[in-house]
DRENRODO-298241 format. One line per field, with one value per residue (C-alpha): residue number from 1; residue in three letters; x, y, z. Coordinates in Angstrom, 3 decimals. Example, Ala and Ser with C-alpha at 12.3 -4.5 7.8 and 13.67 -1.06 7.14 Angstrom:
BEGIN
nr [1  2]
rest [ala  ser]
x [12.300  13.670]
y [-4.500  -1.060]
z [7.800  7.140]
% end
This chain:
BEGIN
nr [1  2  3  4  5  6  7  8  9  10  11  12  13  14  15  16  17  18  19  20  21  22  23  24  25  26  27  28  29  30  31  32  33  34  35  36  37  38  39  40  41  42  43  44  45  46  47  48  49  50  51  52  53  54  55  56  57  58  59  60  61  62  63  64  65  66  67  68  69  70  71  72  73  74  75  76  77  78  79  80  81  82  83  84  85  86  87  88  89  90  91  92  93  94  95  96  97  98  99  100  101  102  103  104  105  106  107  108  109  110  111  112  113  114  115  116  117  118  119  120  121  122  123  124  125  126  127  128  129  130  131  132  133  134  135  136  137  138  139  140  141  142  143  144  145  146  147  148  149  150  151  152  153  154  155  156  157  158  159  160  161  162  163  164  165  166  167  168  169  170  171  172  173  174  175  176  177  178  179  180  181  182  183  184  185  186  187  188  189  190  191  192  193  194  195  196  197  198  199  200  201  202  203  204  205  206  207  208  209  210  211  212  213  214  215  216  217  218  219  220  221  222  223  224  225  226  227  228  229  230  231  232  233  234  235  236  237  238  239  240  241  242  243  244  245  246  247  248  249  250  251  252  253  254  255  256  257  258  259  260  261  262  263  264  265  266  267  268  269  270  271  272  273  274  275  276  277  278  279  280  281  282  283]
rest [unk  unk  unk  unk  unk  unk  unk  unk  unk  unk  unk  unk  unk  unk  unk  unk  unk  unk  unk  unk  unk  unk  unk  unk  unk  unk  unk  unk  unk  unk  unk  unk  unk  unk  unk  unk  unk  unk  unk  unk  unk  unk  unk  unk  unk  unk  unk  unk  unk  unk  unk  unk  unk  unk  unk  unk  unk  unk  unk  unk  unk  unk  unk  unk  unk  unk  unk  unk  unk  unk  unk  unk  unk  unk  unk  unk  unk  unk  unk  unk  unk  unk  unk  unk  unk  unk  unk  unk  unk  unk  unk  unk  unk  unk  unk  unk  unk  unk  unk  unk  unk  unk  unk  unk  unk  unk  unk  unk  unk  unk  unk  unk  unk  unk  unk  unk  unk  unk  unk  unk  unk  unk  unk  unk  unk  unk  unk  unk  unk  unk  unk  unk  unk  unk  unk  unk  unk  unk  unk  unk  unk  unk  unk  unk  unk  unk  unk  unk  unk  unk  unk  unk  unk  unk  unk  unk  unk  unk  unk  unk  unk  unk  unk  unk  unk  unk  unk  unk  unk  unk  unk  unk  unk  unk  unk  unk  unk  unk  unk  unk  unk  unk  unk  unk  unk  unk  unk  unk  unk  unk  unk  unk  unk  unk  unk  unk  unk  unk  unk  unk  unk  unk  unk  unk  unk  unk  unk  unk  unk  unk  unk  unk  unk  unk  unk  unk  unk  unk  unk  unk  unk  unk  unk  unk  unk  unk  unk  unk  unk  unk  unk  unk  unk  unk  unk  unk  unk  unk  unk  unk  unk  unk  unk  unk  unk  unk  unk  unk  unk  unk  unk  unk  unk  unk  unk  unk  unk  unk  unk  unk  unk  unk  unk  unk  unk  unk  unk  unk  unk  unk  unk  unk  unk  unk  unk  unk  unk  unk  unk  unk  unk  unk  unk]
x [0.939  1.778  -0.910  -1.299  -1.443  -4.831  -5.816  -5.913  -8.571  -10.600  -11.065  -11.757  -14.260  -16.183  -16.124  -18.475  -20.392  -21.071  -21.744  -24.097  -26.061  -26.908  -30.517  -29.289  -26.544  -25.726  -22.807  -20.787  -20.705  -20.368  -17.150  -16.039  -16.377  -14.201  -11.522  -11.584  -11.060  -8.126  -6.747  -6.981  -5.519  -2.263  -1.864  -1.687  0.408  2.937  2.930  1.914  3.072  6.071  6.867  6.882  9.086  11.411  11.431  13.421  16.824  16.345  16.218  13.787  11.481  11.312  10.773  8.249  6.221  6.802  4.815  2.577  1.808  1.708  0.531  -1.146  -3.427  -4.478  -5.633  -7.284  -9.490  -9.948  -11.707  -13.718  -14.964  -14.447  -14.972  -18.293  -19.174  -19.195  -21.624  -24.235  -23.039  -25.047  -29.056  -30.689  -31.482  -28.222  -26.446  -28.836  -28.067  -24.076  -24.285  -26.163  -23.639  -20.874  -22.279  -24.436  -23.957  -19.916  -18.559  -14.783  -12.802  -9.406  -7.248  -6.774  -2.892  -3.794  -6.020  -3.695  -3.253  0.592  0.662  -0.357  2.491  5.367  4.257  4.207  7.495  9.496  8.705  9.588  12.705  13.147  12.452  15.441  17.921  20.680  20.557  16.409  16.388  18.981  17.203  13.793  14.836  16.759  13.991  10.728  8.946  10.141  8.690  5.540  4.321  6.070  7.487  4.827  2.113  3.426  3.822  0.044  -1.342  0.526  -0.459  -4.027  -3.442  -2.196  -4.087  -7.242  -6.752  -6.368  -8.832  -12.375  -14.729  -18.726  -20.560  -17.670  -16.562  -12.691  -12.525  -8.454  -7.887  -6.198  -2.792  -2.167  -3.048  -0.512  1.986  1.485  1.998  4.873  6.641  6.352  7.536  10.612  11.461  11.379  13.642  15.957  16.049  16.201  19.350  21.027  20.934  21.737  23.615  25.096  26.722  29.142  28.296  25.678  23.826  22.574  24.751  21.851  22.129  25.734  27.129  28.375  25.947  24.967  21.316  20.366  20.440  16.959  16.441  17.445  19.975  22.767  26.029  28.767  28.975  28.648  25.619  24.381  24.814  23.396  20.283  20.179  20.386  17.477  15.293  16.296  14.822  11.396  10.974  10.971  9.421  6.299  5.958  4.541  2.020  0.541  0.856  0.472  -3.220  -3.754  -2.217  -4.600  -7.525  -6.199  -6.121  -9.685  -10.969  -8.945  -10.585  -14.190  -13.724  -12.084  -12.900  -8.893  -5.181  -4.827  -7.483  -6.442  -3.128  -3.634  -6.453  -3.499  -1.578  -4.035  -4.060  -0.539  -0.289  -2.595  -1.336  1.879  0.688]
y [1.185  2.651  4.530  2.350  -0.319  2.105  2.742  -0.996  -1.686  0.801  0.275  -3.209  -2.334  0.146  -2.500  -4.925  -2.073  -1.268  -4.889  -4.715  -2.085  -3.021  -3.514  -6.145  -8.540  -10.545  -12.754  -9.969  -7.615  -10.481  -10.847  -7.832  -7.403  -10.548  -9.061  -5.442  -7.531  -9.577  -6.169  -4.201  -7.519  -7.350  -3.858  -4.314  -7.067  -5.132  -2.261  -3.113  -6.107  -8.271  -8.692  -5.085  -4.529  -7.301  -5.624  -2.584  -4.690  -6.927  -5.828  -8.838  -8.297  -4.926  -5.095  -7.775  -5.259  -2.875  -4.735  -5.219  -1.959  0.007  -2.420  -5.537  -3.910  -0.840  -2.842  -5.508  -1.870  -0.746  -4.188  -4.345  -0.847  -0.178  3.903  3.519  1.019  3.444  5.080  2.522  2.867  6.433  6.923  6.965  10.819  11.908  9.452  11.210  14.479  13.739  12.367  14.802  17.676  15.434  14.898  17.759  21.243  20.691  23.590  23.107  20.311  19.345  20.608  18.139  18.028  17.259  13.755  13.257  9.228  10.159  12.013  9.239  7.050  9.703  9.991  6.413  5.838  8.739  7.286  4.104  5.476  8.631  5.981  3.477  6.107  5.650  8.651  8.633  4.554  4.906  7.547  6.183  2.864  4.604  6.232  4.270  7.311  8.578  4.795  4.916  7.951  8.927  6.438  3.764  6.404  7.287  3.591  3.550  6.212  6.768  3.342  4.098  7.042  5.142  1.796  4.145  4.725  1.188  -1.101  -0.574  -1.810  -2.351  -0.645  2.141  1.884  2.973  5.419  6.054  5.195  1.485  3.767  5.381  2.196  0.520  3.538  3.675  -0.342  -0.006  2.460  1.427  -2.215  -0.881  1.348  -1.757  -3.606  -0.944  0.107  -3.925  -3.795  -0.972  -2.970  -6.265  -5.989  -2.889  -2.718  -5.003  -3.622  -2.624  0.466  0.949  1.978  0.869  -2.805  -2.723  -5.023  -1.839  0.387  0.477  -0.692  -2.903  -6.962  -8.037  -11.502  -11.798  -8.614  -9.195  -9.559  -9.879  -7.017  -9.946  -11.111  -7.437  -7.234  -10.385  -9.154  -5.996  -8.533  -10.505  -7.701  -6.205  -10.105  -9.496  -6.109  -7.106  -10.874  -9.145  -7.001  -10.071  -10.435  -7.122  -6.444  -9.566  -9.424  -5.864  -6.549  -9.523  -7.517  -4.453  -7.333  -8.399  -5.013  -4.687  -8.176  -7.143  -3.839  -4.851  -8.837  -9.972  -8.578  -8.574  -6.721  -3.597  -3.979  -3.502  -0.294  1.224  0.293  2.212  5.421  5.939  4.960  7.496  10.106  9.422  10.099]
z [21.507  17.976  16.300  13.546  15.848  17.552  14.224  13.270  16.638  16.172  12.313  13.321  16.206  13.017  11.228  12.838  14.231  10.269  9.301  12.340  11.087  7.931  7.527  5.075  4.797  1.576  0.838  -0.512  2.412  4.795  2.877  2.500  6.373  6.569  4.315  6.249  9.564  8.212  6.831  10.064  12.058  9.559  10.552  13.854  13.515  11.132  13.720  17.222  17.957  18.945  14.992  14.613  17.429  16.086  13.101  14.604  15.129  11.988  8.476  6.459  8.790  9.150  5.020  5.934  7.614  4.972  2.459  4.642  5.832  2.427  0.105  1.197  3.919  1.939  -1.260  1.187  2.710  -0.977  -1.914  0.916  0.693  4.305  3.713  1.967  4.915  7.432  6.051  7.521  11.121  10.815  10.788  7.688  7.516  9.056  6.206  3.298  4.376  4.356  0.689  -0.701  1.048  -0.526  -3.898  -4.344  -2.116  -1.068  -2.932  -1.918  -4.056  -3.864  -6.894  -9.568  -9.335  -5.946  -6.317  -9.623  -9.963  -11.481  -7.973  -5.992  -7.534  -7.164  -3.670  -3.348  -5.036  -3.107  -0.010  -0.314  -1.810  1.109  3.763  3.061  2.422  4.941  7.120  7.184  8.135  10.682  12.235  12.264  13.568  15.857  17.095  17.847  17.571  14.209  13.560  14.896  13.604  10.818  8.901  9.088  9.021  5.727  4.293  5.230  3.842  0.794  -0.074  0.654  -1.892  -4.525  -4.690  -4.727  -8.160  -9.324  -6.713  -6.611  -4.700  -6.096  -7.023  -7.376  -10.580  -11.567  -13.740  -14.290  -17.821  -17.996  -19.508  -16.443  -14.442  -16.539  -15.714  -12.438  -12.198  -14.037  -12.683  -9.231  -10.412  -11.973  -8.770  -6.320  -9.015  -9.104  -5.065  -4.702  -6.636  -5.711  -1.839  -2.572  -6.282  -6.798  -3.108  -1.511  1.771  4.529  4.326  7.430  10.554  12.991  11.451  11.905  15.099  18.029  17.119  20.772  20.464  22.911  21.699  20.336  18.321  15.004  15.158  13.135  15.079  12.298  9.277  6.909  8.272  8.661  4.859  4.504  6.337  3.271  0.469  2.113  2.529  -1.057  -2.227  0.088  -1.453  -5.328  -4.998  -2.949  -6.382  -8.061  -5.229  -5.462  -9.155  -10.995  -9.895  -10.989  -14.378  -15.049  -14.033  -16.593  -18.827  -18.554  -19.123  -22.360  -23.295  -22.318  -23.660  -27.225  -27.439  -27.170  -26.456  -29.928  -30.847  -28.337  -29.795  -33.358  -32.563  -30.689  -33.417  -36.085  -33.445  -34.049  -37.481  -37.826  -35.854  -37.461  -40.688]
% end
């Protein structure tokens, strides 16, 4: 089995035996323990199991699972707090003692640059870029293991890494100013529009050898068998790739824009004290 597709059991198996352990349950955690169990199932359904092997001889879904793995089923973790929840599967000394080593005595941190949110979205951005270069996706899907545990591993994570910054779950509170949210949103919105694009618009033909009809992979449902249809296949994955941007950002945006309204009474009003910074920083 893949190790995402591991991963994804035993994060569900924690799971209950953290929602177990609490000493109490209200309607919040119940559904946040809902919403961690629907995340991990995704994931092992995008990686482990007859989807995900589909997804190896056929493009759309193989950008299906994509989306999946690096952005739907890290913010669905983020929201339900699963991290923090694991804190409850431990005894209450042990779990004292392990947040006050966190909080208070840990003397190593991780360099800023590191934990940088502008980091987390050029990491997030170069590998959904490196990944569906030509010579790194014909490899990988030529190679179930390259899959398994290096390409999907880094969908995963790197989405974990970026949504960090921008989901919270209570009573964490987010403290990445709402500009570099915005940036980060941004950004990442324009590079699936342009990577969507560049395979289905500014190409007339397939990228990918491995999708090509003769490439000597063994027939599996859904492989294309004519280069038109292989191509085809690209343009239809390009389309999955920018339409699931509205699903994961249009959500984010509105919740940016409900902190602007809370925090400054209307749009407007954040608009025109932006407006007076720079006039007066212009003048």
């Amino acid at each position: 089995m893949a190790p995402l597709g591991v991963l994804a059991i035993a994060g569900a198996v924690l799971t209950i035996l953290a929602y177990d352990r609490r000493a109490s349950r209200s309607s919040r955690t119940t559904w946040h323990a809902g919403l961690a169990l629907f995340s991990w199932s995704v994931l092992w359904f995008a990686t482990a199991s007859s989807f995900a092997r589909r997804g190896m001889a056929n493009l759309p879904d193989h950008m299906i699972g994509h989306v999946l793995v690096m952005f739907l089923v890290p913010m669905g973790l983020l929201y339900a707090g699963f991290g923090r929840s694991l804190w409850w599967i431990m005894g209450v000394e042990r779990r004292r003692r392990l947040l006050r080593w966190w909080y208070v005595e840990r003397t190593w941190h991780a360099p800023k640059w590191l934990v940088h949110p502008l980091g987390a979205a050029l990491t997030l951005n170069v590998v959904m870029v490196a990944s569906h270069t030509p010579r790194l996706f014909d490899f990988a899907m030529s190679h179930l293991w390259a899959m398994d545990w290096l390409m999907e591993p880094a969908f995963f994570f790197s989405g974990l890494f970026f949504f960090h910054f921008l989901i919270t779950s209570p009573p964490r509170r987010n403290r990445v100013p709402l500009r570099l949210q915005l940036v980060m949103v941004v950004a990442t919105l324009f590079e699936m529009l342009i990577l969507a694009m560049s395979m289905s618009i500014f190409t007339k033909s397939s990228w990918y050898d491995v999708m090509m009809p003769g490439h000597g992979m063994p027939y599996m449902p859904g492989m294309a068998t004519t280069v038109s249809a292989a191509f085809h296949q690209q343009q239809l994955a390009a389309a999955i790739l920018w339409i699931c941007g509205d699903f994961w950002a249009v959500p984010l945006l509105v919740g940016m824009a409900r902190t602007v309204v809370k925090r400054d009474g209307s749009l407007f009003a954040a608009l025109e004290r932006q407006s007076s910074r720079l006039s007066g920083v212009g003048g």
